[in-house]
VEXSERO-449756 format. One line per 8 residues: number of its first residue (from 1); their letters; for each residue x negated, y, z negated of N, C-alpha, C. Coordinates in steps of 0.001 Angstrom, whole numbers, plus 500000, padded with zeros to 6 digits. Each point is the difference from the previous one (the first is absolute). Last residue first. Example, Ala and Ser with C-alpha at 12.3 -4.5 7.8 and 13.67 -1.06 7.14 Angstrom:
2> SA> 487150 497750 492920 499180 501190 499940 500770 501090 499270 | 499710 494280 500070 500890 501190 500000 499100 501200 500000
This chain:
331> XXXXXXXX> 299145 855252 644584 499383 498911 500791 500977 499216 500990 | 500237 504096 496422 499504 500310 501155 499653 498529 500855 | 500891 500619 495286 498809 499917 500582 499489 499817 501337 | 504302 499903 498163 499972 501676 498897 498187 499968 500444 | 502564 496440 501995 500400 501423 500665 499720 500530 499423 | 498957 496016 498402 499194 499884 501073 500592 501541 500978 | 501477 498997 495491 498352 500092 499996 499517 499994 501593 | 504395 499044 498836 499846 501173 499365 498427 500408 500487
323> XXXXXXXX> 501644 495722 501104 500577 501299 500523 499240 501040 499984 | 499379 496440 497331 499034 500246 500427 500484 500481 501262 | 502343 499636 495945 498640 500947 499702 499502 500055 501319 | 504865 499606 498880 499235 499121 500839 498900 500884 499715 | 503325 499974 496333 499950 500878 500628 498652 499210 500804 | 504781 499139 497432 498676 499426 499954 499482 500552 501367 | 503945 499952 495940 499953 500672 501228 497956 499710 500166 | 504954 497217 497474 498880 500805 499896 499352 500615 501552
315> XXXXXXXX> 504333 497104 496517 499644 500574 501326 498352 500864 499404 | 504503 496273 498400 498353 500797 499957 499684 500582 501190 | 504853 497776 497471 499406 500555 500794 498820 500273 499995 | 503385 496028 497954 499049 501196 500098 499616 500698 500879 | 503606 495860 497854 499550 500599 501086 498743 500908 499558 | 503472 495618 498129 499261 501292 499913 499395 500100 500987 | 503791 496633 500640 498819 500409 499855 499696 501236 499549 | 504065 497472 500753 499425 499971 499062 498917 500188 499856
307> XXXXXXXX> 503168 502290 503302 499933 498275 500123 499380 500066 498707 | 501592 504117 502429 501149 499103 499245 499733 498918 499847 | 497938 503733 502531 500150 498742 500814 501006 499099 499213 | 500056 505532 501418 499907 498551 498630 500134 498984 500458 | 497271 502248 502448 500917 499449 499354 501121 501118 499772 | 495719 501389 502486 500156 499063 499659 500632 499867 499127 | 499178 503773 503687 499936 499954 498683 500227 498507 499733 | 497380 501700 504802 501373 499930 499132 500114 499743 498792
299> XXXXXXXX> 495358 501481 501777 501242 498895 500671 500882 500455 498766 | 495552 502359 499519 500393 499503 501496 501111 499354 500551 | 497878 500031 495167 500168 500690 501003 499943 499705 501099 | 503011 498081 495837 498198 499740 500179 499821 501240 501634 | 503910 498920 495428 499584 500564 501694 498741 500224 500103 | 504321 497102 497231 498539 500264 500350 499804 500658 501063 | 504216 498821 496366 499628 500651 501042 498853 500123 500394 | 502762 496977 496527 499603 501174 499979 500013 500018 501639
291> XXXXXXXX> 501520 496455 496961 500650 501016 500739 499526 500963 500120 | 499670 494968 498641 498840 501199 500481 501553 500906 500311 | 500027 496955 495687 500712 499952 501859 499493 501324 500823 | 499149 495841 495000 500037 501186 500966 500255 500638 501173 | 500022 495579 497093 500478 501283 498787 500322 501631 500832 | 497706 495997 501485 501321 499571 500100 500879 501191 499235 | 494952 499831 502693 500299 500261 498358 501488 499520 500151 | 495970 498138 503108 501309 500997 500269 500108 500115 498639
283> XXXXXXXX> 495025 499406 502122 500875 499215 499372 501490 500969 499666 | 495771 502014 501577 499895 498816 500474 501057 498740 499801 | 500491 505833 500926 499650 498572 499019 500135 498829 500447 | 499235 504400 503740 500629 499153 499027 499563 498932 498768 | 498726 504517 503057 499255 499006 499172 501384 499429 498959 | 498308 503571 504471 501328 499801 499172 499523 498652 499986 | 496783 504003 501941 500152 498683 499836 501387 499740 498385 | 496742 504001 503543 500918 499770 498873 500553 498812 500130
275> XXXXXXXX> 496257 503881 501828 500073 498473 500019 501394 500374 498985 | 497561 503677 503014 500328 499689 499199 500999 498158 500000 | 495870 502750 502225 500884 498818 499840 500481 500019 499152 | 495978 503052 503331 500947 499719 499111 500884 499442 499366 | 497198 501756 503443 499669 500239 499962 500462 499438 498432 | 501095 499100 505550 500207 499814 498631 498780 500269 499028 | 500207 500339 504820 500379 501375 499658 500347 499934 498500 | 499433 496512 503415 498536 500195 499577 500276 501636 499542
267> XXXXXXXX> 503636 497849 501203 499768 498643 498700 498495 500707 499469 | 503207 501844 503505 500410 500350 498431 498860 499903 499036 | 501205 499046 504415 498858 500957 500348 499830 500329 498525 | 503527 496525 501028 498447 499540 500238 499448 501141 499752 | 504250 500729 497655 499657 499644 501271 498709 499789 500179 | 504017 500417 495967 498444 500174 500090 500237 499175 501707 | 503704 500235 496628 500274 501265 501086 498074 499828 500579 | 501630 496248 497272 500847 500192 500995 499695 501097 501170
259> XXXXXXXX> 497189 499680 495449 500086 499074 501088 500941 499548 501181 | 499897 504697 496947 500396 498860 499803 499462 498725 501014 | 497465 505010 499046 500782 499438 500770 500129 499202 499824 | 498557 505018 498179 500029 498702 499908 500777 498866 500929 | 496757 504810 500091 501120 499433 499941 500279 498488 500020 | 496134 502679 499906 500552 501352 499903 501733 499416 500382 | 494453 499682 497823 501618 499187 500342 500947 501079 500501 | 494692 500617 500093 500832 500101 499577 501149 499213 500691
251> XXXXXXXX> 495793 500854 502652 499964 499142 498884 500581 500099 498553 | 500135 501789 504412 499298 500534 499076 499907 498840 499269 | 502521 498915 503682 498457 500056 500172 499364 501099 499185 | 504750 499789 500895 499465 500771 500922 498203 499697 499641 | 503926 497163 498505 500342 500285 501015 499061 501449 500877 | 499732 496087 495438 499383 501448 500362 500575 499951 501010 | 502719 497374 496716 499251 499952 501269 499643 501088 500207 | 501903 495645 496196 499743 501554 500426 499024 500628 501286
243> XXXXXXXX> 503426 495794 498451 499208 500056 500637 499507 501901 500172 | 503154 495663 497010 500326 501185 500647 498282 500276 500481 | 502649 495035 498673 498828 501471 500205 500487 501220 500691 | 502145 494815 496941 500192 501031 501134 498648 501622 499756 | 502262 494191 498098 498980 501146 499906 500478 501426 501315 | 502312 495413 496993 500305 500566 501251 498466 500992 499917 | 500617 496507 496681 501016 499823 500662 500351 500955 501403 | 496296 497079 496370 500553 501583 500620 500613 499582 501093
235> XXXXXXXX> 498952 496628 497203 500776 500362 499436 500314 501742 500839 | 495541 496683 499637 501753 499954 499866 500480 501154 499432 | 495335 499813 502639 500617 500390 498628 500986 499564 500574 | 497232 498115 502479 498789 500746 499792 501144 500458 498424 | 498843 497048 505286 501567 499812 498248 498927 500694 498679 | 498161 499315 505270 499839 500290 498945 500935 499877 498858 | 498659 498258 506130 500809 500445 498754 499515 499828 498301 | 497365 500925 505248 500333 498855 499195 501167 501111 498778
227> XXXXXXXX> 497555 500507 505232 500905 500400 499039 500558 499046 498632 | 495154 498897 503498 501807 499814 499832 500664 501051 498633 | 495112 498007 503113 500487 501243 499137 501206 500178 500033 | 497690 495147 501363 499702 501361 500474 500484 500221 498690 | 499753 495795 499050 499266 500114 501283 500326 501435 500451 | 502535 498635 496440 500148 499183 501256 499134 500278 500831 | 499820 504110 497185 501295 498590 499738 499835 499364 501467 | 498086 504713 497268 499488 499003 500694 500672 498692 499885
219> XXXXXXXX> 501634 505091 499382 499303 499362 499238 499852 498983 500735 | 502888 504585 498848 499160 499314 501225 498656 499344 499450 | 504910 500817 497794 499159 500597 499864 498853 499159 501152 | 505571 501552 497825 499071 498839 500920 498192 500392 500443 | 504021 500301 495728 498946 500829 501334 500087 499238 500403 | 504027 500418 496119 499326 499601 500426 498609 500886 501343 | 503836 500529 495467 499280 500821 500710 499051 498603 500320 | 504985 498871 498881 498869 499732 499663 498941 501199 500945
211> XXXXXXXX> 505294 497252 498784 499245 501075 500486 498871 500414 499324 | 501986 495245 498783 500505 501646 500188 498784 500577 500757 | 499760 494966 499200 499823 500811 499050 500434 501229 499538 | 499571 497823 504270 501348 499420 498884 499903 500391 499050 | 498837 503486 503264 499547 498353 499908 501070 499673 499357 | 498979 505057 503156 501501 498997 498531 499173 498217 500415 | 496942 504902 501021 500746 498750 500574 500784 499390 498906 | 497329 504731 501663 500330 499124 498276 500771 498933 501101
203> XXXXXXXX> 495430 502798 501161 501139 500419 500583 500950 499110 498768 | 495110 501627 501866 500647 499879 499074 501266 500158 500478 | 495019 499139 502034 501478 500066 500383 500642 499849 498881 | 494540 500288 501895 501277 499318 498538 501132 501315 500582 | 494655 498845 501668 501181 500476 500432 501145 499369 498779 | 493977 501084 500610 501013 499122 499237 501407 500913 500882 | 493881 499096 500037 501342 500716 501220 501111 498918 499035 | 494712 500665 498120 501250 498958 500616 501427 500784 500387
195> XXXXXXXX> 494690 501940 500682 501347 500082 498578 500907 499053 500409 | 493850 501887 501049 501685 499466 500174 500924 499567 499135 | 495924 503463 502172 500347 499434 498670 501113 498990 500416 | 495766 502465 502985 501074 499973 499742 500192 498908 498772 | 496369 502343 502942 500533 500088 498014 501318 499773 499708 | 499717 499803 504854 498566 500111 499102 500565 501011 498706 | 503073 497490 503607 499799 500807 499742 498726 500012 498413 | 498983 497264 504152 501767 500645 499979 500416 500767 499118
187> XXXXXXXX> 494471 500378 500463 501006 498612 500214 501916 500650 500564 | 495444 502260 498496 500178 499503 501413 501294 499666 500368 | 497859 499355 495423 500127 501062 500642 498949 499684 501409 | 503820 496664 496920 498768 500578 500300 499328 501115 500666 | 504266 497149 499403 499897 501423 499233 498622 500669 499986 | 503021 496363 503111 499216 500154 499749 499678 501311 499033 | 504351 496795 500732 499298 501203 501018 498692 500394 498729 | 502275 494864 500040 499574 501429 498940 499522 500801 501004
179> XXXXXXXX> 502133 495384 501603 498438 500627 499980 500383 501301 499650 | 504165 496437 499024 498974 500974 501139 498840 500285 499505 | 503316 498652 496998 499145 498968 500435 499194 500366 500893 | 502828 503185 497754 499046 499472 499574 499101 498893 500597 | 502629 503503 502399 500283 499269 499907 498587 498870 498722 | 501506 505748 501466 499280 498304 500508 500666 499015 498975 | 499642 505859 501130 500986 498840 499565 499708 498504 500501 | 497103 505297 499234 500378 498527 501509 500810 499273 498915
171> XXXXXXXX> 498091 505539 500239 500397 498817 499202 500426 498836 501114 | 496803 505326 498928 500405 498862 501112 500509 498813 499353 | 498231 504390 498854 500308 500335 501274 500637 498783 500436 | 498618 499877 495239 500664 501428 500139 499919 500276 501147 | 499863 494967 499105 499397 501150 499486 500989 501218 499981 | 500795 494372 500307 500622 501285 500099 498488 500921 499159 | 503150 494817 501048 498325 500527 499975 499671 501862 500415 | 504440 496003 497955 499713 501410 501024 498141 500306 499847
163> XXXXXXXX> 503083 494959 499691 499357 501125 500179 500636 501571 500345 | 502155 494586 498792 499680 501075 500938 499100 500985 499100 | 500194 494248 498927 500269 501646 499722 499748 500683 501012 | 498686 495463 499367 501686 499906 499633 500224 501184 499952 | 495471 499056 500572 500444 499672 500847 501671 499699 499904 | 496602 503461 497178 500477 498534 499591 500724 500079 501361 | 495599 502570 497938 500574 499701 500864 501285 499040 500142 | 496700 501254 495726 499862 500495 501343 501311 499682 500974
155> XXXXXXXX> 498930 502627 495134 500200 498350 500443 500133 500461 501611 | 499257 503480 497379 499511 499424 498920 500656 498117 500209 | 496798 501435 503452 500697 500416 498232 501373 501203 500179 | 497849 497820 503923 499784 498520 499004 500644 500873 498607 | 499271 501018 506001 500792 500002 499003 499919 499462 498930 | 496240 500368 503651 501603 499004 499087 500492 500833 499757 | 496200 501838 501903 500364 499700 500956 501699 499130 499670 | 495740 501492 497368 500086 498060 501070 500365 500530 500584
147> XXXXXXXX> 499657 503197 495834 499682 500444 501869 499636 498862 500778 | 501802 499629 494832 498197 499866 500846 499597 500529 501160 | 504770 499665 498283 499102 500292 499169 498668 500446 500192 | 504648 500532 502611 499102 499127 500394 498320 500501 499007 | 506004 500374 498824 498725 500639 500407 498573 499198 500194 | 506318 501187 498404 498706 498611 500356 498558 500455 500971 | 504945 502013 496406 498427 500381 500830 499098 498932 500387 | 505135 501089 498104 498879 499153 499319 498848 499942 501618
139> XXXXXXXX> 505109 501162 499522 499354 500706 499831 498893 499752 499157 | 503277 497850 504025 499892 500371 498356 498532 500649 499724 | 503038 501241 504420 498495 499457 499613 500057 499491 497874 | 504534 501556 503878 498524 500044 499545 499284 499461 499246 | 506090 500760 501449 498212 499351 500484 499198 500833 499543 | 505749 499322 499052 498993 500262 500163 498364 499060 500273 | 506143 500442 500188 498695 499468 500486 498697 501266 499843 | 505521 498995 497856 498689 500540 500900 499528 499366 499584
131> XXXXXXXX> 505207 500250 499932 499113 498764 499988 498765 501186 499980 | 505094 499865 498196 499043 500796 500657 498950 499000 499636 | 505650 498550 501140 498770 500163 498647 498563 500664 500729 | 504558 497421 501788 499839 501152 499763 499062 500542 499076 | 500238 495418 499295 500545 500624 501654 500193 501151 499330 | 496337 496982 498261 501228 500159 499410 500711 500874 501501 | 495878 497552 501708 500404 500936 498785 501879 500179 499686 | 497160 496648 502889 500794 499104 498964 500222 501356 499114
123> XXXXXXXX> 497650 499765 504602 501164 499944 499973 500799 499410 498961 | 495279 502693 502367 500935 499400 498592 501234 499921 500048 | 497084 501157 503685 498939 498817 499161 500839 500110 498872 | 501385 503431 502705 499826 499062 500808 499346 498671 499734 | 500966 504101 497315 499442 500337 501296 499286 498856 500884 | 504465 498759 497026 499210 501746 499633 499239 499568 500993 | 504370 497140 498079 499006 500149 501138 499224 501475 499507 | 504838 498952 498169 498451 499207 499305 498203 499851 500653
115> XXXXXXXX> 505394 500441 501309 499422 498701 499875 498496 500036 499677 | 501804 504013 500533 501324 499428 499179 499660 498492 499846 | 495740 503185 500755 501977 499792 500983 500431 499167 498561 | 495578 503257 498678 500595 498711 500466 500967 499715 500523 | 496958 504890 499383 501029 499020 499329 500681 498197 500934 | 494858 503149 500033 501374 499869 500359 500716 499745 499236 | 494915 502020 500003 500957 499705 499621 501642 499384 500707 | 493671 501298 500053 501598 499569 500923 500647 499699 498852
107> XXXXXXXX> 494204 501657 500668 501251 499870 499315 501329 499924 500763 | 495996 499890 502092 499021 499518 498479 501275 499509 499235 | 498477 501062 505093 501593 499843 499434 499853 499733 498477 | 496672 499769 503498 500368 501583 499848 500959 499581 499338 | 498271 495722 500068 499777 500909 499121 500396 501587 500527 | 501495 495128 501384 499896 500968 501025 499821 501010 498492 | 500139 495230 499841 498710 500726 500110 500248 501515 500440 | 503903 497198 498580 498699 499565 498497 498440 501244 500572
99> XXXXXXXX> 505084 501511 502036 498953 498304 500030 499067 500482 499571 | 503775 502966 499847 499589 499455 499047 499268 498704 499931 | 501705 502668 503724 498481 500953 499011 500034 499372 499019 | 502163 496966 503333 499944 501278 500165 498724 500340 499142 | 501689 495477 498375 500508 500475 501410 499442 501490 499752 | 498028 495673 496868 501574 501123 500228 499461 500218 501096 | 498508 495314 499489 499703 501214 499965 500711 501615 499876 | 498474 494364 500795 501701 500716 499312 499836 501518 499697
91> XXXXXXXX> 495325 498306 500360 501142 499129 500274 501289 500697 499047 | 495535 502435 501767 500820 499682 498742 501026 499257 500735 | 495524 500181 502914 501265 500842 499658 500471 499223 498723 | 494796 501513 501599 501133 498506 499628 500820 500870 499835 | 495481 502513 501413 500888 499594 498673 501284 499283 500689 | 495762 501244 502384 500568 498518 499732 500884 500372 499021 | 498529 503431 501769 500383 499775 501331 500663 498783 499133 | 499858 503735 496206 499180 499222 500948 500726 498958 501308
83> XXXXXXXX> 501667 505216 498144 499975 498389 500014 499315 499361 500531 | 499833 504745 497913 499642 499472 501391 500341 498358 499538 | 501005 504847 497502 499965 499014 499570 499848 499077 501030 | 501435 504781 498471 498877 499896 500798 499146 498626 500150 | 504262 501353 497600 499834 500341 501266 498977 499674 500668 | 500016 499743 495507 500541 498773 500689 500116 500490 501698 | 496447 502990 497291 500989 499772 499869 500884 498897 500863 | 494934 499346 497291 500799 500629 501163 501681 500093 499839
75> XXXXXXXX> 496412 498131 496721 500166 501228 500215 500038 501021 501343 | 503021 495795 497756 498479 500598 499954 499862 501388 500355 | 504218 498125 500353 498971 499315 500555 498973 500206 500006 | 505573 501415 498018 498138 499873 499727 499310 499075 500720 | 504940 500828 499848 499109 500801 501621 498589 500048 499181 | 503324 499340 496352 500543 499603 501458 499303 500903 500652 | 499533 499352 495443 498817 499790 500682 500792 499564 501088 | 502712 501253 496941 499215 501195 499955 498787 499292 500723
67> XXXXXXXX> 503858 497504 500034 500289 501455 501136 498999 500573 499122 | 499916 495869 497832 500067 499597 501700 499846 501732 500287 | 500821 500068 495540 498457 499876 500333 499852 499681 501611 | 504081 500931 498348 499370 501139 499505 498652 499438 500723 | 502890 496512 499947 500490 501131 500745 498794 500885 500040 | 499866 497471 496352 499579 499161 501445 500488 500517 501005 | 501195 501948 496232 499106 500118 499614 499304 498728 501381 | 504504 500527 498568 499325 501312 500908 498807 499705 499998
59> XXXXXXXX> 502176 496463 498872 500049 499877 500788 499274 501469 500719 | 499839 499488 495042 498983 498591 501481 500142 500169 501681 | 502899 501869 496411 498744 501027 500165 498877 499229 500950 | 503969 497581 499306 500295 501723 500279 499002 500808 500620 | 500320 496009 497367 500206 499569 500905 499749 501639 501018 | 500192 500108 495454 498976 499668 500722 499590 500053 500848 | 504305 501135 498506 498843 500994 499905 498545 499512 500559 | 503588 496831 498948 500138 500799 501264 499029 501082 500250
51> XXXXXXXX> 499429 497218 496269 499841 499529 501125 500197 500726 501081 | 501330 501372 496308 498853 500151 500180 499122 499679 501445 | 504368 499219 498570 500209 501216 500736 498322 500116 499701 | 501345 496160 497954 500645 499818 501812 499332 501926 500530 | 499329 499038 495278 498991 499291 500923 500680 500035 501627 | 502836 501955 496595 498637 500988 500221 498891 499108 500943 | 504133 497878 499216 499860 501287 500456 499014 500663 500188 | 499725 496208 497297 500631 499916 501091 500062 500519 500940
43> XXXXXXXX> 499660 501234 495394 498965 499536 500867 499954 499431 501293 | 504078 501163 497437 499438 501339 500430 498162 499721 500558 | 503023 496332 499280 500345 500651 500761 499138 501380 500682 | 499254 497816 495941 499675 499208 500676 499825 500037 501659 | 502105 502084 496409 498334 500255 499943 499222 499305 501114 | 504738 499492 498754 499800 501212 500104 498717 500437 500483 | 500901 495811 497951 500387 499745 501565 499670 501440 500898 | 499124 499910 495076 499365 498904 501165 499932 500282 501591
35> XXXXXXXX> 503039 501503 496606 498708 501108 500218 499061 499252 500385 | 504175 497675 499328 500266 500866 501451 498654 500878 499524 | 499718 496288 497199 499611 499639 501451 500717 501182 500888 | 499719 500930 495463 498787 499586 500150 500362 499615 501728 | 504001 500678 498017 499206 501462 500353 498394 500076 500046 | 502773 495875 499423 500716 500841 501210 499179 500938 499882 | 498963 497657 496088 499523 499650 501188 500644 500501 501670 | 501222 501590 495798 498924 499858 499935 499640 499531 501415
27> XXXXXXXX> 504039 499036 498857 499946 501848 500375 498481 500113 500184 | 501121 495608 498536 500608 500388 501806 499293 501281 500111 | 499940 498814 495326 498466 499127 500933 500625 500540 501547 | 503048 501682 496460 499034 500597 500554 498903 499601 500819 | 503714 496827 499235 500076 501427 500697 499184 500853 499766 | 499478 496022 497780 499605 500127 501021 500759 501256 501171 | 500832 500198 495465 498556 500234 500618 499373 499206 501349 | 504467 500074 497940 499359 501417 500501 498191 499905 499638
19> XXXXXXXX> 502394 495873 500077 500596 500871 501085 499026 501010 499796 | 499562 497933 496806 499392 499346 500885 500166 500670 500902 | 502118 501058 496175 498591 500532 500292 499195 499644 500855 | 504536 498044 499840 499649 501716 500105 499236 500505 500087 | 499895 495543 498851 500598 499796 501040 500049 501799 500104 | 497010 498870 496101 501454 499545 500346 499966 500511 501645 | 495365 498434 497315 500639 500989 500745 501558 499790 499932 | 497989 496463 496659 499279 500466 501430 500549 501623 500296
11> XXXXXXXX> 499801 497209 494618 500422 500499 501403 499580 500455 500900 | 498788 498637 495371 498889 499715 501509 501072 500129 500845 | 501598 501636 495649 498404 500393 500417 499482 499402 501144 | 504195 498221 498339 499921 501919 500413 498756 500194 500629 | 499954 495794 497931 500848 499852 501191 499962 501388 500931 | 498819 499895 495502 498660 499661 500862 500340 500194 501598 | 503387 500378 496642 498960 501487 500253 498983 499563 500765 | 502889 496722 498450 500815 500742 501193 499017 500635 499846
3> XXX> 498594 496855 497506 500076 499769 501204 500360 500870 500789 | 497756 501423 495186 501371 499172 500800 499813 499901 501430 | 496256 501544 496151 500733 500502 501180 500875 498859 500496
């Protein structure tokens, strides 16, 4: 074999074949990284709007549970509920029927001023936005084991907590640290049980974080019983209730009412709630531009707001059991 054929034989690529193949290595790799990027995107998406869904259902779903044990105090109705002489006042306290103790009042709704104020103890809600207030008993049974005279199961007594001590003729609101009305028979009320007395205020406040379903919830701070603040879901952005109402005492709905049109004689005539909560994404998409329309019940329609957030609507309808139970049982 001669020099030139060898020469032939270990040639490299020519300058053409180089080219076109690295033109297919581009094409190749352009359509590997846009089904990347594609995929990438489309995960993206689906996790942001999951999120929202979450976010969503969390928020009904802490709604739902506050208004179906609004006005539980055992096994009396809140009406019938005697404050002890020593119970302590709540520092900072709302104003009117929505202070922490005045129980005939179990349930309240408002909407907030323009600076964000509601029933006199919150002044950081989003402005214009629906606030309520509900009260009663969590629902865990405390009982004087042995007949002492304690309170001890399934734990006893804690001096950072309100009370309800409550039979079926007779309840007292106290003050944990106070002397326990007596359950003994004789006593203040005999066989009586007791339940920690809870108040929470839902309402959404704008942080730095965004708008947010926050409470305030009654709880032991600084030496007394103070309204304390909660940061509970990002990202909901407005809520609003509609309010169903027996008006003749059968114990059927027999019409609904926005928190604007509801008057004091209203609140012990609610039998009913429909909830609905608008649930922004937690993060903006650049790709996207809200233009839709939201209508939650009771208030005006919302947008197009035209900013980069996904949105959602949820709504659900949540029916006060212990209404229901205390007019369909005559009590």
């Amino acid at each position: 074999m001669n020099t030139l054929t060898q020469f032939k034989k270990s040639q490299g690529m020519s300058l053409v074949e180089l080219m076109v193949s690295m033109a297919i290595g581009l094409i190749l790799i352009g359509g590997t990284a846009s089904v990347y990027l594609a995929s990438k995107r489309s995960y993206v998406e689906v996790e942001r709007m999951s999120r929202v869904t979450q976010n969503s259902r969390f928020a009904l779903q802490l709604l739902s549970e506050a208004v179906q044990h609004a006005g539980f105090v055992g096994e009396i109705p809140m009406g019938s509920i005697e404050l002890d002489p020593n119970l302590n006042a709540v520092n900072s306290d709302c104003s009117d029927l929505a202070a922490a103790y005045d129980i005939d009042n179990y349930l309240l709704a408002t909407e907030s001023s323009g600076a964000g104020a509601a029933f006199g103890c919150i002044n950081d809600a989003l402005p214009n936005t629906s606030v309520l207030l509900v009260k009663n008993v969590r629902p865990m049974r405390l009982i004087d084991s042995d007949d002492n005279g304690t309170i001890d199961s399934p734990e006893g007594l804690n001096a950072t907590t309100t009370y309800v001590v409550s039979n079926n003729i007779r309840g007292i609101l106290f003050d944990g640290a106070d002397a326990a009305p007596t359950v003994t028979e004789g006593g203040d009320v005999p066989d009586g049980s007791a339940w920690e007395y809870q108040a929470q205020i839902y309402y959404i406040r704008d942080t730095a974080a965004g708008p947010q379903l926050s409470r305030r919830v009654l709880a032991w701070s600084g030496g007394s019983m103070s309204w304390i603040t909660e940061d509970l879901i990002l990202g909901v952005e407005n809520m609003s209730f509609s309010f169903g109402l027996d008006t003749n005492a059968d114990g059927d709905i027999d019409t609904y009412k926005p928190v604007a049109a509801m008057v004091p004689i209203d609140w012990n005539n609610v039998y009913a709630i429909e909830c609905d909560v608008l649930v922004r994404s937690e993060t903006t998409d650049p790709q996207y531009t809200d233009t839709k329309t939201y209508n939650l019940s009771g208030i005006a329609a919302i947008g197009p707001l035209n900013d980069n957030f996904h949105r959602m609507v949820m709504q659900n309808t949540v029916s006060l059991r212990n209404p229901y139970f205390v007019i369909r049982g005559n009590l």
